[in-house]
DOZALO-784684 format. One record per residue: x, y, z of N, C-alpha, C, O, CB in turn; chain; residue in one letter. Coordinates in steps of 0.1 Angstrom, whole numbers, plus 5000, padded with zeros to 4 digits. Glycine has a CB too. Layout:
    n.X    n.Y    n.Z   ca.X   ca.Y   ca.Z    c.X    c.Y    c.Z    o.X    o.Y    o.Z   cb.X   cb.Y   cb.Z   chain   resn
      X      Y      Z      X      Y      Z      X      Y      Z      X      Y      Z      X      Y      Z       A      A
...
// end
This chain:
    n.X    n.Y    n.Z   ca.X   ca.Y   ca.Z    c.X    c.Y    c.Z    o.X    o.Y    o.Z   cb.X   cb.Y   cb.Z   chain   resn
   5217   5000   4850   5221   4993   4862   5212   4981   4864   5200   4983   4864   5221   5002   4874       A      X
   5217   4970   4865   5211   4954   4870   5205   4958   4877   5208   4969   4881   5219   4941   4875       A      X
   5190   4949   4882   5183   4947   4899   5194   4941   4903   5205   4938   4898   5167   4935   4902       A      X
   5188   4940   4916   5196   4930   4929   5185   4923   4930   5174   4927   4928   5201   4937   4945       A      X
   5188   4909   4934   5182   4902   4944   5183   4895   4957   5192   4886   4959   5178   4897   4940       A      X
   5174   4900   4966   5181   4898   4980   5171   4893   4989   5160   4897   4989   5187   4911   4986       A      X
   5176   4884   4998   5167   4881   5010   5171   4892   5024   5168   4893   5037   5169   4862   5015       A      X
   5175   4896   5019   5181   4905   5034   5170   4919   5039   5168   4926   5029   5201   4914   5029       A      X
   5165   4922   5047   5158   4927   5048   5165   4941   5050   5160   4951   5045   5151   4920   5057       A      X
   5177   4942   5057   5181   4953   5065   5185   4962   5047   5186   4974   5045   5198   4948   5079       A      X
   5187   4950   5037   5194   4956   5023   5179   4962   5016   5181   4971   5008   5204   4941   5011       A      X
   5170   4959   5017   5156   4962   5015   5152   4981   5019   5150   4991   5013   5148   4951   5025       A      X
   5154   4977   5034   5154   4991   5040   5164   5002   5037   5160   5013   5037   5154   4990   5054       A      X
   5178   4999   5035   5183   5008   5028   5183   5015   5014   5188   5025   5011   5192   5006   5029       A      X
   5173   5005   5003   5175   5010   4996   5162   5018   4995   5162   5026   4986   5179   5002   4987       A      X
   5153   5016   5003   5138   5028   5001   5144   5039   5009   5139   5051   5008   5120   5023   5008       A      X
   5152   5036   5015   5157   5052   5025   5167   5059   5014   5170   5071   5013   5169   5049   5044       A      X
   5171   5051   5007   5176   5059   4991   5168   5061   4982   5171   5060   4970   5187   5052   4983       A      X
   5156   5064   4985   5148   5065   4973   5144   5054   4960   5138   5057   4950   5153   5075   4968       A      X
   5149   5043   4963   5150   5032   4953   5135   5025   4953   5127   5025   4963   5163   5021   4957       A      X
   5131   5017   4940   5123   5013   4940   5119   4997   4942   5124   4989   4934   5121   5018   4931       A      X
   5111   4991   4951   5117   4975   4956   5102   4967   4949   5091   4971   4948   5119   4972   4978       A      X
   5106   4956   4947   5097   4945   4952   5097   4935   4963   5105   4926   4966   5095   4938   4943       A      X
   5087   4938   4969   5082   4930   4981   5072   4923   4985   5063   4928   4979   5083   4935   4988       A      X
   5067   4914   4992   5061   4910   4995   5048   4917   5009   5051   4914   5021   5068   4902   4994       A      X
   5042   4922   5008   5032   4930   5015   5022   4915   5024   5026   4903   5027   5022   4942   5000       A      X
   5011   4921   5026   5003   4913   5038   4995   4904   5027   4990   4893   5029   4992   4924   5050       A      X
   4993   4914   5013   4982   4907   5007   4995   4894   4991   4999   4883   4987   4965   4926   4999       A      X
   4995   4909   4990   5006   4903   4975   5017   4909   4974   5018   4919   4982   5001   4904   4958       A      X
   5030   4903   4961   5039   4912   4958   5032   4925   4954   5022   4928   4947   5049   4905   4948       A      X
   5043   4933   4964   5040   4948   4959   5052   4958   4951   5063   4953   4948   5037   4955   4973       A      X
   5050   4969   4948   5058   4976   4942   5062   4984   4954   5051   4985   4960   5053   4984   4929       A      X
   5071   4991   4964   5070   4993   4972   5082   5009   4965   5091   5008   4956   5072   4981   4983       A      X
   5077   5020   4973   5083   5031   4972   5083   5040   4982   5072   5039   4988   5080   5037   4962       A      X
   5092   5052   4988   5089   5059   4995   5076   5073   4997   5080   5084   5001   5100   5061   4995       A      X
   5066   5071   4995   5052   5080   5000   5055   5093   4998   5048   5101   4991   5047   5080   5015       A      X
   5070   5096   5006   5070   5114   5007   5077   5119   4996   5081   5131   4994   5078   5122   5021       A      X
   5078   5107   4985   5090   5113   4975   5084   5113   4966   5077   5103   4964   5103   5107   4971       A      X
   5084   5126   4957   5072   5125   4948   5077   5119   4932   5070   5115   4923   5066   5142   4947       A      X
   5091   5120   4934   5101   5115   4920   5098   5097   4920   5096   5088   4911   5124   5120   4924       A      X
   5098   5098   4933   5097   5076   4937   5085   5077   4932   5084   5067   4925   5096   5068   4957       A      X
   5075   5085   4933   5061   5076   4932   5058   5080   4914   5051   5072   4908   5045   5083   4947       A      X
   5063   5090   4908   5059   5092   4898   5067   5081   4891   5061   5077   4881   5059   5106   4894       A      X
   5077   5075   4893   5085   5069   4892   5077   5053   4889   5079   5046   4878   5093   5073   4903       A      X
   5069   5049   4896   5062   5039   4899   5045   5041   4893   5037   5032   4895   5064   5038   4913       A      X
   5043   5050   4887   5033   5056   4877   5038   5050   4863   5030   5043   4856   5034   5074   4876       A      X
   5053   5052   4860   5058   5046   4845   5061   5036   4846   5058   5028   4836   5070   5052   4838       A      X
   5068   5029   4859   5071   5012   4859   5059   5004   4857   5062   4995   4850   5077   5007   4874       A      X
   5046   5005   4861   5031   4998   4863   5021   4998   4848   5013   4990   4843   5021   5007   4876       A      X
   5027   5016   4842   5019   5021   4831   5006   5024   4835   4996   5022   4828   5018   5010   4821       A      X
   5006   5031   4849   4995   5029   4855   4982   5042   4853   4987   5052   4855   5000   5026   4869       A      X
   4971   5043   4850   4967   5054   4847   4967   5062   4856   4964   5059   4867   4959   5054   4842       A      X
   4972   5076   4851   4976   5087   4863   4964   5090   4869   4967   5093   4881   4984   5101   4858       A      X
   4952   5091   4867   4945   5094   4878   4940   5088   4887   4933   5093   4896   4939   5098   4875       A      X
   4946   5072   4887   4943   5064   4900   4956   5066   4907   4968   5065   4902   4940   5048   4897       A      X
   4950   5069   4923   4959   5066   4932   4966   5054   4936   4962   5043   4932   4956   5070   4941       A      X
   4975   5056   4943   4978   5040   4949   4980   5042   4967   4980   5053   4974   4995   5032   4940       A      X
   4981   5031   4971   4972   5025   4986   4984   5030   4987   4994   5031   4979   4964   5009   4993       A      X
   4980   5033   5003   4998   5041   5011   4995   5027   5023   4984   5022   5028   4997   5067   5023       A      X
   5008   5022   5027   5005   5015   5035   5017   5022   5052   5029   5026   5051   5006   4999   5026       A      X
   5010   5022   5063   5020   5026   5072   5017   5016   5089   5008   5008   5092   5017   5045   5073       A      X
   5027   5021   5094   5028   5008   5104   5023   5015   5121   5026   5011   5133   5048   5002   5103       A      X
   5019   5021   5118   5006   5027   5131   4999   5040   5130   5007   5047   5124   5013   5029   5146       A      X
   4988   5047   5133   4984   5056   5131   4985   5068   5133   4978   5078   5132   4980   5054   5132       A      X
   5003   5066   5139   5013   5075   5144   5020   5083   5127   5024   5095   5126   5026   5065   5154       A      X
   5019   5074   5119   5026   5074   5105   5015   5086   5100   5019   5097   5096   5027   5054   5095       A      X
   5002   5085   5100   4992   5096   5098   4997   5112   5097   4994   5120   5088   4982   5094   5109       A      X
   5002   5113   5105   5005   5129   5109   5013   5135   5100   5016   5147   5100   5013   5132   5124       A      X
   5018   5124   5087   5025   5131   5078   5016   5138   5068   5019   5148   5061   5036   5123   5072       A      X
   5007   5132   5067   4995   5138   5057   4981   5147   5061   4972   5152   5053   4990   5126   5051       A      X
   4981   5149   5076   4974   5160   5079   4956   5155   5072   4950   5162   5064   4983   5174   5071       A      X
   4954   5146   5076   4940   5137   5069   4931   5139   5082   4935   5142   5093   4944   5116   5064       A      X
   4917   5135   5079   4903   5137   5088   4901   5123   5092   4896   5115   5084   4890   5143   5079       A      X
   4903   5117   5105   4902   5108   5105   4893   5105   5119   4897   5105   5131   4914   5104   5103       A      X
   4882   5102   5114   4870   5098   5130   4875   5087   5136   4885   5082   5132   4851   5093   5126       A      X
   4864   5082   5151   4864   5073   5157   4860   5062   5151   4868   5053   5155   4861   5075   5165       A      X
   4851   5057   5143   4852   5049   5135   4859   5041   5125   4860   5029   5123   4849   5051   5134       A      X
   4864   5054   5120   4875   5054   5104   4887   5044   5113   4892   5033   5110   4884   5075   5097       A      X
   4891   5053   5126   4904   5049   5133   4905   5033   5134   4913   5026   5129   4904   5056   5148       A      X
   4890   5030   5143   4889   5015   5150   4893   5002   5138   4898   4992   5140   4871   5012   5155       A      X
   4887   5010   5124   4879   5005   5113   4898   4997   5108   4901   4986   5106   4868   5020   5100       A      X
   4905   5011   5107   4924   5009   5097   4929   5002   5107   4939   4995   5105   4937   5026   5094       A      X
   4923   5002   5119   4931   4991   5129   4926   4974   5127   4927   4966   5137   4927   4996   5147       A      X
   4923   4972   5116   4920   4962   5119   4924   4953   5106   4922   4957   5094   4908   4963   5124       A      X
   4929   4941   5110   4937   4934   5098   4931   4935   5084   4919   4935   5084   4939   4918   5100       A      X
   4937   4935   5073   4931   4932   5059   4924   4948   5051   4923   4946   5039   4917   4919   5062       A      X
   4921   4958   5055   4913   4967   5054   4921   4977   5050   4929   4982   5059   4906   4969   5064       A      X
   4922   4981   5038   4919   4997   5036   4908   5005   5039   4896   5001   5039   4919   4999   5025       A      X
   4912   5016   5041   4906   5027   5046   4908   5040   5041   4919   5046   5043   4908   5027   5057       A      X
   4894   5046   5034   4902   5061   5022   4898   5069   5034   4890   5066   5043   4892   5069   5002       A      X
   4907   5080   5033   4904   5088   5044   4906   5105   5038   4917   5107   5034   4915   5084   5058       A      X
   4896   5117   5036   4897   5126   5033   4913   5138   5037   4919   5138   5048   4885   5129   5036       A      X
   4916   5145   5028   4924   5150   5034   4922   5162   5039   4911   5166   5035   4932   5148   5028       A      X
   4928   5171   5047   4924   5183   5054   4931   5195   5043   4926   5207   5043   4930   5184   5070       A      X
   4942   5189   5036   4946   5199   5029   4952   5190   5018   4962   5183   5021   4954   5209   5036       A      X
   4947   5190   5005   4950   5182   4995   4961   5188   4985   4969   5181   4979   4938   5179   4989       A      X
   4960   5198   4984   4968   5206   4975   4985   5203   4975   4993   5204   4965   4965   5222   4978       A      X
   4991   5199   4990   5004   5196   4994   5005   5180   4985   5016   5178   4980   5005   5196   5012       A      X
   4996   5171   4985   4998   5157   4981   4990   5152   4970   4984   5142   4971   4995   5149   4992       A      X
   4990   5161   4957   4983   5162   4946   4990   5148   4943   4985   5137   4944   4985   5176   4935       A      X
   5002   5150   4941   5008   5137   4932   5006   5124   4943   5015   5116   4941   5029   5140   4926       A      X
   4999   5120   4953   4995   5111   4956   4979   5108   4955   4975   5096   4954   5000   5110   4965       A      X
   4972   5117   4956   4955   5117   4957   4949   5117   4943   4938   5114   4939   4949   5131   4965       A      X
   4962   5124   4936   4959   5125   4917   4946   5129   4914   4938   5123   4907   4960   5108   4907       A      X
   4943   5139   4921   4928   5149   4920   4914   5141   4928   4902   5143   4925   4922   5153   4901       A      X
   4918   5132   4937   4905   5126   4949   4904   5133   4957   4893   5133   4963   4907   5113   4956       A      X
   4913   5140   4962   4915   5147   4975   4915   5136   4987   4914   5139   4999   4902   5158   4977       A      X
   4916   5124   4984   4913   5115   4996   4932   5105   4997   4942   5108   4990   4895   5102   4990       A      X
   4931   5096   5005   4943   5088   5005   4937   5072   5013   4929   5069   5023   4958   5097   5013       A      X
   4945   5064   5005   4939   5054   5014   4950   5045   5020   4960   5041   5013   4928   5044   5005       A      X
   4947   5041   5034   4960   5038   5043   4956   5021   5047   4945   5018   5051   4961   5050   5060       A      X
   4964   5013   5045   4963   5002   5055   4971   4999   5064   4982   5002   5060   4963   4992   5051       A      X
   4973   4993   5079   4981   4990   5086   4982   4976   5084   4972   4970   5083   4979   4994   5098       A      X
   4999   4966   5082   5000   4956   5081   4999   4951   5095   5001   4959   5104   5009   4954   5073       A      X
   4997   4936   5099   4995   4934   5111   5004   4921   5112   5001   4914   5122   4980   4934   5116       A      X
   5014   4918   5104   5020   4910   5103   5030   4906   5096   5032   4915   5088   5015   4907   5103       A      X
   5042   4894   5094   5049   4895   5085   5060   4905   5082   5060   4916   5087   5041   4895   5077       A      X
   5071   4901   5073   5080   4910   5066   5079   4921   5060   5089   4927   5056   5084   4905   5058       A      X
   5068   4925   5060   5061   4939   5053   5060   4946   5068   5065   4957   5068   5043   4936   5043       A      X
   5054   4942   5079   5054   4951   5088   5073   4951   5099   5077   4960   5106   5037   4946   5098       A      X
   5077   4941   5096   5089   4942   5099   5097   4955   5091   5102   4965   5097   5094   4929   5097       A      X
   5097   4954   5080   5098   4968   5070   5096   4979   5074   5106   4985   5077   5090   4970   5060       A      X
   5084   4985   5076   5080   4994   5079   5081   4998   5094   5076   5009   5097   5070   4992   5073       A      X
   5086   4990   5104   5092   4994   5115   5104   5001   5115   5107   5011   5123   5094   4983   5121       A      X
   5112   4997   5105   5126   4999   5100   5128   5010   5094   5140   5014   5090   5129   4989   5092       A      X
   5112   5018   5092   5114   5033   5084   5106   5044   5089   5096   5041   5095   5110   5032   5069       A      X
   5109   5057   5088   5103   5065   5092   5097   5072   5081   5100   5084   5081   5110   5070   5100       A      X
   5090   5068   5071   5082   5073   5064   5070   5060   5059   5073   5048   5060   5091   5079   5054       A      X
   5058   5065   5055   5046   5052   5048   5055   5052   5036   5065   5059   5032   5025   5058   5045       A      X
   5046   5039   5030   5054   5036   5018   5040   5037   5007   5031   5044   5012   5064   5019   5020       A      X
   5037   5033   4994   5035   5031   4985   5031   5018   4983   5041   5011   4985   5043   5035   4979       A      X
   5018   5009   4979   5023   4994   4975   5017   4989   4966   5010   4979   4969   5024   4984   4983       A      X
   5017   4995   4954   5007   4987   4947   5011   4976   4942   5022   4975   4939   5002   4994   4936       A      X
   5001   4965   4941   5006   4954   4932   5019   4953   4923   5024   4963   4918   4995   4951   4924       A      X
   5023   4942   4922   5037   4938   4915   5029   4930   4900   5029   4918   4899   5050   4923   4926       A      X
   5023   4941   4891   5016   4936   4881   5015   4952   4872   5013   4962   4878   5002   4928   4885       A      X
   5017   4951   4857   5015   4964   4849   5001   4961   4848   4995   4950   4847   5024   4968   4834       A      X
   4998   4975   4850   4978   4975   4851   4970   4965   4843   4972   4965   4831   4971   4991   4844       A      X
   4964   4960   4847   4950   4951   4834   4961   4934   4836   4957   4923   4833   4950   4962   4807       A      X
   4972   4937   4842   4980   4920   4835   4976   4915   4857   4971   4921   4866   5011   4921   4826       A      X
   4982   4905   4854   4983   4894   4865   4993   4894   4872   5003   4889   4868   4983   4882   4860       A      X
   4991   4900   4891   5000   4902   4901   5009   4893   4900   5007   4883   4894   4995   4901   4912       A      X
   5021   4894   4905   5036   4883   4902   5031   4876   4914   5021   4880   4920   5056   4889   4903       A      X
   5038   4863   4918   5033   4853   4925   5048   4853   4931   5048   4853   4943   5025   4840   4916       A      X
   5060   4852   4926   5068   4851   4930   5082   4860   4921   5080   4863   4909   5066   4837   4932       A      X
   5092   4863   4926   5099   4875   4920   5106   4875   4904   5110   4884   4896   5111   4878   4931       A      X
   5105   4859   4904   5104   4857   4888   5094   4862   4877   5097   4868   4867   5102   4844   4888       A      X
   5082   4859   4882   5071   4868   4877   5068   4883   4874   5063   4888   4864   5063   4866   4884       A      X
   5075   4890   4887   5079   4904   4888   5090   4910   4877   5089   4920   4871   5085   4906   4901       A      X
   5100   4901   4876   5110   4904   4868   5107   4903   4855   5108   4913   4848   5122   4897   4871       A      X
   5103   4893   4850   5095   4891   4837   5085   4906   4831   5084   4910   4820   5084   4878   4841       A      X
   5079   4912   4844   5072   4923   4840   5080   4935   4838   5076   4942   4828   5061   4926   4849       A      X
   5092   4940   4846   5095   4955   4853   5111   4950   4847   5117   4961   4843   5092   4958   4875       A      X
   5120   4937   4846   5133   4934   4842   5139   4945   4854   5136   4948   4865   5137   4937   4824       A      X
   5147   4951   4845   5158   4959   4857   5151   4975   4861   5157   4983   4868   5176   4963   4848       A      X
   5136   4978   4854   5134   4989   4862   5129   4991   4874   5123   5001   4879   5127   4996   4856       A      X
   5133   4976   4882   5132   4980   4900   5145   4976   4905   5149   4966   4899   5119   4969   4911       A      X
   5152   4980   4913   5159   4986   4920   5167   4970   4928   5179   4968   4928   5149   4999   4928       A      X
   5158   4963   4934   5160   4955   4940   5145   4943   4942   5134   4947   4947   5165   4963   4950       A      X
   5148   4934   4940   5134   4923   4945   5138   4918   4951   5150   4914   4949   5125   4914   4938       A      X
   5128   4916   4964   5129   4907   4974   5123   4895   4977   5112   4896   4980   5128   4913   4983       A      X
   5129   4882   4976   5125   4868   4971   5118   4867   4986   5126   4872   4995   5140   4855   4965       A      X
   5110   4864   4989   5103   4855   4993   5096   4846   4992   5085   4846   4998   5100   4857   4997       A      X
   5098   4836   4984   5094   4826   4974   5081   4831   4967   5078   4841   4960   5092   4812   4981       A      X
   5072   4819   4970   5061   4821   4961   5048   4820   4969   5044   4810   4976   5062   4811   4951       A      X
   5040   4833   4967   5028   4840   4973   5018   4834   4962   5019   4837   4950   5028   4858   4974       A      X
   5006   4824   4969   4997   4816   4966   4984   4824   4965   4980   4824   4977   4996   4806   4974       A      X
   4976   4831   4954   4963   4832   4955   4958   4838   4969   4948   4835   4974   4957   4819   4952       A      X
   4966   4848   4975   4963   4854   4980   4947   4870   4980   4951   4881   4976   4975   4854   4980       A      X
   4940   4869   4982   4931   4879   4979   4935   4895   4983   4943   4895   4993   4918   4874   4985       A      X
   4932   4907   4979   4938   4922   4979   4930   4924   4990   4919   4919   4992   4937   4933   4967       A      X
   4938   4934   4998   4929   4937   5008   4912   4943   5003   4909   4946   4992   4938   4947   5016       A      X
   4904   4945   5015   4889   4948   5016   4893   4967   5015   4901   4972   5023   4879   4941   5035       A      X
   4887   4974   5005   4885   4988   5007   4876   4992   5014   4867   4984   5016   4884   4993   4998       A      X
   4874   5002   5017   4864   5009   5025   4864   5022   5029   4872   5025   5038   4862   5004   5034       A      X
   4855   5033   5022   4848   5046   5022   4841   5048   5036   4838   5038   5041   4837   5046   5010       A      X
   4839   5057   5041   4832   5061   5048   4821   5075   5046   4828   5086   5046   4840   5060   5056       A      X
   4814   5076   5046   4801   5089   5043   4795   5088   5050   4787   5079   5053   4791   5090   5033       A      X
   4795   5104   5060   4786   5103   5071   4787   5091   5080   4776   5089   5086   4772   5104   5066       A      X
   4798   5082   5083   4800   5073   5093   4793   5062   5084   4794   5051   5089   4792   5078   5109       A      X
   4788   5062   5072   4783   5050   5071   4792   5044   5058   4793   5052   5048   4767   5050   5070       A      X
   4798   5029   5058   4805   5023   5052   4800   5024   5037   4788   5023   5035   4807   5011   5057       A      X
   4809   5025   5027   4810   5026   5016   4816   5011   5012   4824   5008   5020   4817   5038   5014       A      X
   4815   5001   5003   4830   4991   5002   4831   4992   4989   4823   4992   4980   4829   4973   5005       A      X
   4842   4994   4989   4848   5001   4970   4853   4985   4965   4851   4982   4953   4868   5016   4970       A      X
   4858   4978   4971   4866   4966   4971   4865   4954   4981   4869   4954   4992   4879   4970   4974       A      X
   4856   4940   4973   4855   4933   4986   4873   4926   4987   4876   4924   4975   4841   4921   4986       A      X
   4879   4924   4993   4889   4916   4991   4891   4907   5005   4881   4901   5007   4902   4924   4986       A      X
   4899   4905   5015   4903   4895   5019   4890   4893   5033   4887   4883   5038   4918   4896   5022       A      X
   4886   4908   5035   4878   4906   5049   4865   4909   5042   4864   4919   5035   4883   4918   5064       A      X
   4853   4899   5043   4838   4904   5029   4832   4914   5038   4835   4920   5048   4824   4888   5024       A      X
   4821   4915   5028   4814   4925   5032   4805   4921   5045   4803   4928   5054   4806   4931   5019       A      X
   4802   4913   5045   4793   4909   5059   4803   4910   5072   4799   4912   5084   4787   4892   5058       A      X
   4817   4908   5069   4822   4910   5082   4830   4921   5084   4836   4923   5095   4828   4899   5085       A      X
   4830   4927   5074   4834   4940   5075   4820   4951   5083   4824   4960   5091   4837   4943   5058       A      X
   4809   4949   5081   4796   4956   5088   4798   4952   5104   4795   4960   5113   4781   4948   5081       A      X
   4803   4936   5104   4800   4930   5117   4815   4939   5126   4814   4946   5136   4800   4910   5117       A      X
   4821   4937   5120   4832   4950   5128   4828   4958   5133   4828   4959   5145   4841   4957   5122       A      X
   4819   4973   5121   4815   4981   5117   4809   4985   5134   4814   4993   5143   4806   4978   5104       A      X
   4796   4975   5134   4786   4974   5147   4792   4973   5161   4790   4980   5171   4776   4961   5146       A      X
   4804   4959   5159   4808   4956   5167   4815   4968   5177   4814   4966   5189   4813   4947   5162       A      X
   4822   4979   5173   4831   4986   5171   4823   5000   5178   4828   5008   5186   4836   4985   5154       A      X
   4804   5000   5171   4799   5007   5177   4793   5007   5192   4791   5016   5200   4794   5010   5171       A      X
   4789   4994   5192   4785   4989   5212   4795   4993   5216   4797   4993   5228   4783   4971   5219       A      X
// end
């Protein structure tokens, strides 16, 4: 079966509520976007990337209401920390064994909230987190625009969604927490100095 390509958003959201696999445009870059609770979607997106199975991929969800599907440990800190633009946040889980095929033996998951854009319009539009790793097969170069995507994946996504062309955008900032104190796995769009200044800020 051909991709689609579409600017339509509402055609976007139906097809992840069918389990389909999209490209989209997220906060940082094109992403691979899939439904989180489906374990066929995400393994699914394991063979489309070539990605090695024991890395997870970032769940992204649209308030910390979206949390309660995964039953995760999440402090006052951690909380203040995912609320805030640009930032991933790994967060332990309370019971890992239910979400093997997303933690791929970390026992952890890592969540961002978008705070803007067609990606969080998305995810208003659904009642499940989604999936988003980069729109690139592991080790090659994120698509920039859905031409690029197609070049990589051809017809094994489902649908891409054109929103022209995403400029050198940087990946979001990761971030661990131990014992309350920041870990950074990833510097990306928010650095490490102002990621601390949150950190403090957050604790006055």
């Amino acid at each position: 079966m051909s991709s689609v390509i579409s600017k339509d958003l509402s055609l976007a959201v139906s097809y992840l509520k069918n389990n389909k696999i999209i490209v989209f445009p997220t906060d940082t870059l094109y992403g691979i976007l899939a439904n989180a609770l489906c374990k066929e979607c995400v393994e699914k997106v394991y063979k489309i990337k070539k990605r090695t199975p024991s890395k997870p991929y970032l769940i992204l969800i649209k308030n910390l209401e979206d949390l309660k599907h995964f039953d995760v440990k999440l402090s006052k800190i951690e909380k203040k920390v995912l609320l805030h633009k640009g930032i991933t946040v790994i967060l332990d889980l309370k019971n890992s064994s239910k979400w093997e095929y997303l933690h791929r033996g970390t026992k952890t998951l890592a969540f961002r909230i978008p705070k803007e854009g067609l990606i969080l319009k998305l995810l208003q539009k659904l009642n499940f987190p989604v999936i988003a790793p980069s729109a690139n097969p592991q080790n090659l170069i994120p698509a920039s625009d859905i031409n690029d995507a197609y070049e990589y994946f051809k017809d094994n996504i489902d649908l891409y969604f054109d929103a022209g062309k995403i400029k050198n955008r940087k990946p979001s900032s990761i971030v661990k927490f131990e014992n309350e104190k920041p870990l950074i796995i990833r510097e990306g769009t928010i650095s490490y100095k102002e990621i601390l200044e949150i950190i403090q800020r957050k604790q006055d």
